[in-house]
C-alpha positions as CSV (number, residue, x, y, z in Angstrom):
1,X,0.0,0.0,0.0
2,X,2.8,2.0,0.2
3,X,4.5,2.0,-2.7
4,X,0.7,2.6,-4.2
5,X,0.6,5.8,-2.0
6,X,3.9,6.8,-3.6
7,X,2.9,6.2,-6.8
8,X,-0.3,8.3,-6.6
9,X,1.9,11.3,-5.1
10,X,4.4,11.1,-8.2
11,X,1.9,10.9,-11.0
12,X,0.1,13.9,-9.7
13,X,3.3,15.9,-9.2
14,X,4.6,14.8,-12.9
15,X,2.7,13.1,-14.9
16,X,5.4,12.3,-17.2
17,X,7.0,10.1,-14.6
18,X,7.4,6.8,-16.4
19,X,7.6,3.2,-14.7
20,X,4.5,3.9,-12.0
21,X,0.8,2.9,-13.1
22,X,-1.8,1.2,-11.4
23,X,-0.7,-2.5,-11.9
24,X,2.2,-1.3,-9.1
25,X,-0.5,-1.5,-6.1
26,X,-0.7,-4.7,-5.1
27,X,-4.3,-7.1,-4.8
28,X,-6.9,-5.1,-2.6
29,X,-9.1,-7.5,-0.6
30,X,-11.7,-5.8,1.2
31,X,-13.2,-7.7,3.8
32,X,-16.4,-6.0,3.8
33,X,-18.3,-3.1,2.0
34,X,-19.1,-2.9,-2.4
35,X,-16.1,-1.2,-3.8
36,X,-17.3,1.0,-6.4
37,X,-14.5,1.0,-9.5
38,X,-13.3,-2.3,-10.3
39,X,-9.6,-0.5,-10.0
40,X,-10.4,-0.4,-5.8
41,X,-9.4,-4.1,-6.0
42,X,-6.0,-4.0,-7.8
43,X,-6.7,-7.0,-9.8
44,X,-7.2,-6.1,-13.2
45,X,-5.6,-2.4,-14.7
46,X,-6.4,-1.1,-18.3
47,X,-5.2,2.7,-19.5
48,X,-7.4,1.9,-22.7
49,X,-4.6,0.1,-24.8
50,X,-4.3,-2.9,-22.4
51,X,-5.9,-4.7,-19.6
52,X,-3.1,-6.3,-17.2
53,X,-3.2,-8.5,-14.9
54,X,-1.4,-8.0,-11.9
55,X,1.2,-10.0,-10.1
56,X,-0.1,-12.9,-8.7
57,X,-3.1,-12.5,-10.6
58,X,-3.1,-16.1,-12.3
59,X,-5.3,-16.9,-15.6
60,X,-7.5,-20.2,-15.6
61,X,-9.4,-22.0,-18.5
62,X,-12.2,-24.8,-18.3
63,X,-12.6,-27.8,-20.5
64,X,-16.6,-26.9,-21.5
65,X,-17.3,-23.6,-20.4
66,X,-20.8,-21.8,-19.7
67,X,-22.6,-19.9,-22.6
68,X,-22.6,-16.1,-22.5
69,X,-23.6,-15.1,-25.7
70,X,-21.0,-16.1,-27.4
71,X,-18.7,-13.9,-25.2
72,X,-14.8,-14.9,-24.3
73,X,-13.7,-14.8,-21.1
74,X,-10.8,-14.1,-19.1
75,X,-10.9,-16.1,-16.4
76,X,-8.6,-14.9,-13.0
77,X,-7.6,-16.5,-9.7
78,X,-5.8,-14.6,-6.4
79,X,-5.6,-15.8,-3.5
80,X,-3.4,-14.4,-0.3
81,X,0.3,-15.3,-0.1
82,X,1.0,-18.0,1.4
83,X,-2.4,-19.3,1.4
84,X,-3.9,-22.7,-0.6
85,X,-7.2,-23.9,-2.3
86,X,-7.9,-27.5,-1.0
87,X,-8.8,-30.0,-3.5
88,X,-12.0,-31.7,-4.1
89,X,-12.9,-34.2,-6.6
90,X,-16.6,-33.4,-7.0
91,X,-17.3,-30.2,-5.4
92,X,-15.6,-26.4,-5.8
93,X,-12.7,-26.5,-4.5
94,X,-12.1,-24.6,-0.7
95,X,-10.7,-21.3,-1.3
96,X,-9.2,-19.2,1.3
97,X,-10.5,-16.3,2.7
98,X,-9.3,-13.1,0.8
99,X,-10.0,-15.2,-2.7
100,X,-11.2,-13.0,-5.8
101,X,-12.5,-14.6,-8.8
102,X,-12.5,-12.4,-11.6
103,X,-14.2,-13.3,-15.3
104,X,-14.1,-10.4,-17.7
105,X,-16.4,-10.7,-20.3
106,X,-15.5,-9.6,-24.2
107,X,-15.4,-9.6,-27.4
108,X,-13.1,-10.0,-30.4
109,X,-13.8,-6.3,-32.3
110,X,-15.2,-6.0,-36.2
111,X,-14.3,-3.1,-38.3
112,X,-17.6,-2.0,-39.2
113,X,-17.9,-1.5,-35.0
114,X,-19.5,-4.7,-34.2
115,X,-18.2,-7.5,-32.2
116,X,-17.4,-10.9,-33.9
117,X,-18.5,-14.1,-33.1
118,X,-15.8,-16.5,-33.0
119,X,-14.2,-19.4,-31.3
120,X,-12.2,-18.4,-28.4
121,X,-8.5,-19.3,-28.8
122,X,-6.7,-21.2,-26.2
123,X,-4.6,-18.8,-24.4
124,X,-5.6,-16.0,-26.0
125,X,-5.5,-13.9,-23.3
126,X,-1.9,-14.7,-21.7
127,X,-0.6,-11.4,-22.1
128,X,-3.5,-9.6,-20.9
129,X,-6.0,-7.6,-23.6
130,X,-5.0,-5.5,-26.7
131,X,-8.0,-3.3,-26.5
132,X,-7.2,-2.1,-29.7
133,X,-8.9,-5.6,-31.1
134,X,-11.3,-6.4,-28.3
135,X,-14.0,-4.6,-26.4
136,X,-14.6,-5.3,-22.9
137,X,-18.0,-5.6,-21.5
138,X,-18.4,-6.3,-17.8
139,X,-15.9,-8.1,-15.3
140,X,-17.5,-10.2,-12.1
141,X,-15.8,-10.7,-9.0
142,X,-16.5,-13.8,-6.9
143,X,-14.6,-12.8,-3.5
144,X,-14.5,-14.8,-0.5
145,X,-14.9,-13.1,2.7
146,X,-15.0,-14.6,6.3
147,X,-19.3,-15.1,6.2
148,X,-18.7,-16.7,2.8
149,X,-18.8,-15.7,-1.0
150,X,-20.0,-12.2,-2.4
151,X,-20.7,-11.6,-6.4
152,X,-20.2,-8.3,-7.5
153,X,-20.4,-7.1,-11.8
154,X,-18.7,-4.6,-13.4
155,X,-19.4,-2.7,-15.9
156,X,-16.9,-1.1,-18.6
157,X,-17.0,2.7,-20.3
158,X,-16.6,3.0,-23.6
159,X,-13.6,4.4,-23.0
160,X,-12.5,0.9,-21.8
161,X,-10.4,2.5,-18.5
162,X,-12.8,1.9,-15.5
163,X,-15.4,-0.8,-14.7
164,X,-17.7,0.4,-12.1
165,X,-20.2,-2.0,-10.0
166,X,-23.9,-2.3,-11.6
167,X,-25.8,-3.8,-8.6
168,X,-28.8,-3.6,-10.4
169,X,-27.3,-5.1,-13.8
170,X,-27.1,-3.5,-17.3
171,X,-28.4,-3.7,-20.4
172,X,-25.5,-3.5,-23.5
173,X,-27.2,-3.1,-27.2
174,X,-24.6,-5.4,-29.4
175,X,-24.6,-6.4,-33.2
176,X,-22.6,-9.5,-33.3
177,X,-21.3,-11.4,-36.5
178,X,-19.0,-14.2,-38.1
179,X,-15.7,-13.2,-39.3
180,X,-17.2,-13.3,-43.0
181,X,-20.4,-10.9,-42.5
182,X,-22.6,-13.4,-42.1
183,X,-24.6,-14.8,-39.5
184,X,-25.1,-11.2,-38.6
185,X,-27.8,-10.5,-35.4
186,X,-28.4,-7.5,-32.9
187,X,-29.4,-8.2,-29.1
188,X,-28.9,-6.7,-26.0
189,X,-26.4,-8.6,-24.0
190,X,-27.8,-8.3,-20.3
191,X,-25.3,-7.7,-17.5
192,X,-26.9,-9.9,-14.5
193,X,-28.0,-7.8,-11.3
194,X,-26.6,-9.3,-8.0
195,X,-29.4,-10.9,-7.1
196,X,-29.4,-13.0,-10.4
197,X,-25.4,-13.7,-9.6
198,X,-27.0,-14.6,-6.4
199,X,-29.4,-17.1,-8.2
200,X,-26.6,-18.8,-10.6
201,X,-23.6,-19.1,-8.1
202,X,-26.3,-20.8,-4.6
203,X,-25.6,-24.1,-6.2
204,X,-27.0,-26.0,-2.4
205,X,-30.9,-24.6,-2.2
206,X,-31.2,-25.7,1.3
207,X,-28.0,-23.2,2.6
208,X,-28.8,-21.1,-0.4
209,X,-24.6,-20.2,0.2
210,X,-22.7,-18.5,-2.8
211,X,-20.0,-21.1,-4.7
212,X,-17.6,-20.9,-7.6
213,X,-19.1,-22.9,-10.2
214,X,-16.2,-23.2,-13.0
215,X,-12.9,-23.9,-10.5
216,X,-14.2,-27.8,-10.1
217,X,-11.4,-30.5,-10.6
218,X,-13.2,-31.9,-13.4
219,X,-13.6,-28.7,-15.3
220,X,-9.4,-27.4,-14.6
221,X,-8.2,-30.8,-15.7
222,X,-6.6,-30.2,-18.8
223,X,-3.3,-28.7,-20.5
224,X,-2.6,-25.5,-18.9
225,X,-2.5,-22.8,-22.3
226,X,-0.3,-20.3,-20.4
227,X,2.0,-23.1,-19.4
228,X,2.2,-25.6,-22.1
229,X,3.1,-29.2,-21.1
230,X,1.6,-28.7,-18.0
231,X,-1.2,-30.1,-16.6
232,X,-3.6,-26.7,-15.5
233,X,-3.8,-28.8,-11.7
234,X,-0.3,-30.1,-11.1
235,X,0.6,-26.3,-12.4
236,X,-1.5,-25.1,-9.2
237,X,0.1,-27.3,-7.0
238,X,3.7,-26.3,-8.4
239,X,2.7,-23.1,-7.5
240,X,1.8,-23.8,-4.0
241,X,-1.8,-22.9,-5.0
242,X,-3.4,-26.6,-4.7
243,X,-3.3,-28.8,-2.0
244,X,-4.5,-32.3,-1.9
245,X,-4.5,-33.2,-5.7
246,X,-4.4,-37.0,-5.7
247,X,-2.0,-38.2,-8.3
248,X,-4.8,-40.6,-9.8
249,X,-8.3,-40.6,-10.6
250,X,-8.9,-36.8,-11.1
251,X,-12.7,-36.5,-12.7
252,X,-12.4,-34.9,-16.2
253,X,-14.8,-33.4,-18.7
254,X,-15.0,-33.4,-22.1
255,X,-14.4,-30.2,-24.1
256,X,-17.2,-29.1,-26.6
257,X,-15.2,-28.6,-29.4
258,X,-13.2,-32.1,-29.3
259,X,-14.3,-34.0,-31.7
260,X,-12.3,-37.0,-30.3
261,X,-14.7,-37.1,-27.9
262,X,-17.5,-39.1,-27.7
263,X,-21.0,-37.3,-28.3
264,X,-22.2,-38.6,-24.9
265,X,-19.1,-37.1,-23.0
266,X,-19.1,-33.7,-24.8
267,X,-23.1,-32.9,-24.7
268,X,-22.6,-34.4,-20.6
269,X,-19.9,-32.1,-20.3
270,X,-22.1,-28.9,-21.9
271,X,-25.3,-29.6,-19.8
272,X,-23.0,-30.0,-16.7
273,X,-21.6,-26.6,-16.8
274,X,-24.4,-25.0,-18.3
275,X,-27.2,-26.5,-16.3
276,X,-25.5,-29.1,-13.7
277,X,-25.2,-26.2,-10.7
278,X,-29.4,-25.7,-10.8
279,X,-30.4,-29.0,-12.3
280,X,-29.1,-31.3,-9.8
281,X,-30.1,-33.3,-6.5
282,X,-29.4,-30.0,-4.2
283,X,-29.8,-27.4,-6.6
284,X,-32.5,-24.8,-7.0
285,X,-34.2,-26.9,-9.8
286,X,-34.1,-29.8,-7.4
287,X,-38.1,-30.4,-7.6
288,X,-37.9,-31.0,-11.0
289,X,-36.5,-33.9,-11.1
290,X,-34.5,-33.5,-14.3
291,X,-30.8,-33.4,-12.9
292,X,-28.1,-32.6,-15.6
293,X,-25.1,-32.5,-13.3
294,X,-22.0,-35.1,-13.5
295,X,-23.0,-36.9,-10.7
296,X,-26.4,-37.9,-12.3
297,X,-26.3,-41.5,-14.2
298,X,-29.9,-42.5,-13.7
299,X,-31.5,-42.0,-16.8
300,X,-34.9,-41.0,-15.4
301,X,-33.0,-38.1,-14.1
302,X,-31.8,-37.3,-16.4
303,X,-34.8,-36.9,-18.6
304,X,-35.4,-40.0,-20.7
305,X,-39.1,-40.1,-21.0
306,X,-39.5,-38.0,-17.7
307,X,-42.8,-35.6,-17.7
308,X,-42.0,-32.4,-16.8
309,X,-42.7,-31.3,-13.4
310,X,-44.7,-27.3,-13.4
311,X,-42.6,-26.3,-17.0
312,X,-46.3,-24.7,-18.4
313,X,-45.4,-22.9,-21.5
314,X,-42.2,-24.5,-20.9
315,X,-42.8,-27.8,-22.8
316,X,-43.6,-26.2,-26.1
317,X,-46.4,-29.2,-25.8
318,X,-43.8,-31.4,-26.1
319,X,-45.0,-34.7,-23.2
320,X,-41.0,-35.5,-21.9
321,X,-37.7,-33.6,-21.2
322,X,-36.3,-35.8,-23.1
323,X,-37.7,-38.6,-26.3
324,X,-34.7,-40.8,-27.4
325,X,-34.3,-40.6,-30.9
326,X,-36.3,-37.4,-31.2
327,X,-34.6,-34.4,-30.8
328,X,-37.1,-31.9,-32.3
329,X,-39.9,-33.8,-29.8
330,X,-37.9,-33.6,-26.5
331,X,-39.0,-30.7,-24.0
332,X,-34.5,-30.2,-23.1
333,X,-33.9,-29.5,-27.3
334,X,-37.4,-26.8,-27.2
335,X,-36.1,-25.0,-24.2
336,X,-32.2,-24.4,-25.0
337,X,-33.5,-23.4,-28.7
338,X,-35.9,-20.6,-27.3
339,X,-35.4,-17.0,-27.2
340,X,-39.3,-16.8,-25.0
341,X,-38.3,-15.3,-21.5
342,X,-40.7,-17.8,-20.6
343,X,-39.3,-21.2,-21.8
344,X,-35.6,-20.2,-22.4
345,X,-33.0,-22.0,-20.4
346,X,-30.9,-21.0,-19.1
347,X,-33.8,-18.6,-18.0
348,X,-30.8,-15.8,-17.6
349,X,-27.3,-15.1,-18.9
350,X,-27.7,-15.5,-22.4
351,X,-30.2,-13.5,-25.3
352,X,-29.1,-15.5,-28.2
353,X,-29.0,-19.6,-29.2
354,X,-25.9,-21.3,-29.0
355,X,-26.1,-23.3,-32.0
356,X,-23.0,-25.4,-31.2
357,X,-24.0,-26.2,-28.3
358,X,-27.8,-27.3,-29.2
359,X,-26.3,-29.3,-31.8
360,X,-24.1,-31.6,-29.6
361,X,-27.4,-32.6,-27.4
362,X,-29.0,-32.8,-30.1
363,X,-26.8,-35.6,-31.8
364,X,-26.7,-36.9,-28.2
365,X,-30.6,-37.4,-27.8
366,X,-30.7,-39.1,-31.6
367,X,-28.4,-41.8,-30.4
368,X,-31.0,-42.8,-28.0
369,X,-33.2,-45.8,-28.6
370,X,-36.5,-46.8,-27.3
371,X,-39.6,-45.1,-26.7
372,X,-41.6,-43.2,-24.2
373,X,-44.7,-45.4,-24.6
374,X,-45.0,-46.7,-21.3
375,X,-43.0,-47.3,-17.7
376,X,-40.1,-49.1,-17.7
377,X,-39.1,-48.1,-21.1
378,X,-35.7,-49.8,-22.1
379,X,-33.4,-47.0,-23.7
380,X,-29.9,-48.1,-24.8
381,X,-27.2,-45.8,-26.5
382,X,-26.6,-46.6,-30.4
């Protein structure tokens, strides 16, 4: 703190002083309040050229990763010095107090002064963000104080130089394309409120307590992209970040894009991420019985010719969650394809359809046989 109080002195004495900028501060945990500016945390600096991380800051990528409109994300861990996450095969892991999560939100930049959709490269990000080529949209902290985790989204100016909090969400008009003109669509991307952060991140609905959803062992388990030949886990525990990482039998998921992969395993993989930390046996969509989590084998749960439980215009008057063999009939395919506030799911965090990821459930659900005809149906995979 310090060394940032010197800084601040010097740049308002001469602002041509060079070697002193933001990124000098160290991490800024604050134990309690709602920092207003993003730059009260010392995480993340930009001066509108470049967003930097700062030291210690450390980048993170997931196998399948949740759906945001086609958005890329930066994904960012800190924790204390000296201080460990403790390893858990199915769960989050157990983050230290003083913790912040960052995910920034953004993308790839058009010349006609749209964004682009594209495939987010691997890595992409190790150097921070060239401004210059992408736009930056919101960035959400996940911080771990002593009565448990608090979400908190920020927004970005136009300018791209400060994020400031948006409590109550915001709305951010885009026209998105492909690289080649096509494909080309306007929405408004909506910045969740903290309430709706709330919602997505109280994955238990009887403590109804705040958790990470992406920093699970089975979603981190994979090559590292800022450290290649290195597995993104044993990396952590190199780093004396991990602790407890058994040196076998570490659960993985599938990435969407692999087409090594087995259908199954990727479109598993997709609903997990996307869906698994409401739809499961303690989430908030417990009473519906349709549980798309990891954990889940049971078909019945997971929606092989189940009847919806209190979906109303929901179903699309389609009778089960799930038909094998029939895609277009199956209440899961009807839901992710809708843009209706009230069918869509995910109900919030997305205003568009990923096609890519429809289309890998999709192939999934063909490759079921059987029929929803009566109990005790027999469904087998292809």
């Amino acid at each position: 703190m310090k060394q940032f109080v010197i800084c601040a002195a010097v740049l308002a004495a001469a602002m041509s002083l060079a070697g002193c900028s933001r990124s000098d501060a160290p991490v800024l945990f604050h134990p309690q309040g709602q920092p207003q500016t993003l730059d009260e945390w010392h995480v993340l600096s930009s001066d509108g050229k470049h967003l930097s991380l700062n030291q210690g800051v450390e980048p993170y990528a997931l196998n399948t990763a949740l759906f945001s409109d086609y958005a890329h994300k930066l994904r960012t861990i800190w924790m204390p010095e000296g201080t460990k996450a403790k390893y858990n095969a199915t769960e989050a892991f157990d983050f230290p107090v003083g913790t912040i999560i960052s995910k920034t939100f953004y993308y790839p930049r058009a010349k006609d002064g749209a964004v682009l959709r594209v495939a987010e490269q691997t890595g992409e990000s190790a150097d921070g963000l060239d401004l210059s080529k992408v736009r930056l949209i919101e960035t959400r902290l996940l911080v771990r104080r002593q009565a448990g985790w608090v979400a908190l989204p920020y927004v970005w100016n136009e300018e791209q130089t400060q994020a400031t909090l948006a409590r109550a969400g915001e709305a951010v008009p885009l026209t998105m394309h492909k690289r080649d003109g096509s494909a080309k669509t306007s929405f408004v991307y909506m910045v969740p409120d903290e309430n709706q952060c709330a919602g997505c991140h109280s994955t238990n609905n009887t403590t109804r307590e705040l958790h990470p959803i992406g920093p699970k062992a089975r979603h981190l388990n994979r090559d590292d992209p800022w450290h290649p030949g290195e597995n993104q886990l044993a990396h952590m525990v190199s780093q004396g970040r991990l602790d407890g990482l058994p040196a076998t039998g570490v659960p993985h998921n599938a990435r969407l894009d692999d087409a090594r992969a087995s259908v199954e395993s990727r479109a598993r993989a997709y609903l997990d991420v996307n869906c698994g930390h409401c739809h499961s046996q303690v989430g908030p969509a417990d009473t519906s019985g349709l549980w798309l989590d990891a954990a889940t084998d049971e078909t019945r749960r997971l929606g092989l010719c189940k009847p919806p439980v209190a979906a109303g215009q929901g179903t699309g008057d389609h009778m089960f969650d799930i038909v094998p063999g029939k895609p277009d009939d199956s209440i899961l395919i009807y839901r992710m394809s809708s843009l209706d506030p009230g069918a869509m799911m995910p109900e919030v965090g997305r205003a568009t359809v990923h096609e890519e990821g429809v289309a890998v459930v999709r192939d999934w659900i063909a490759a079921w046989l059987g029929s929803c005809s009566g109990d005790g149906t027999h469904v087998a995979m292809r």
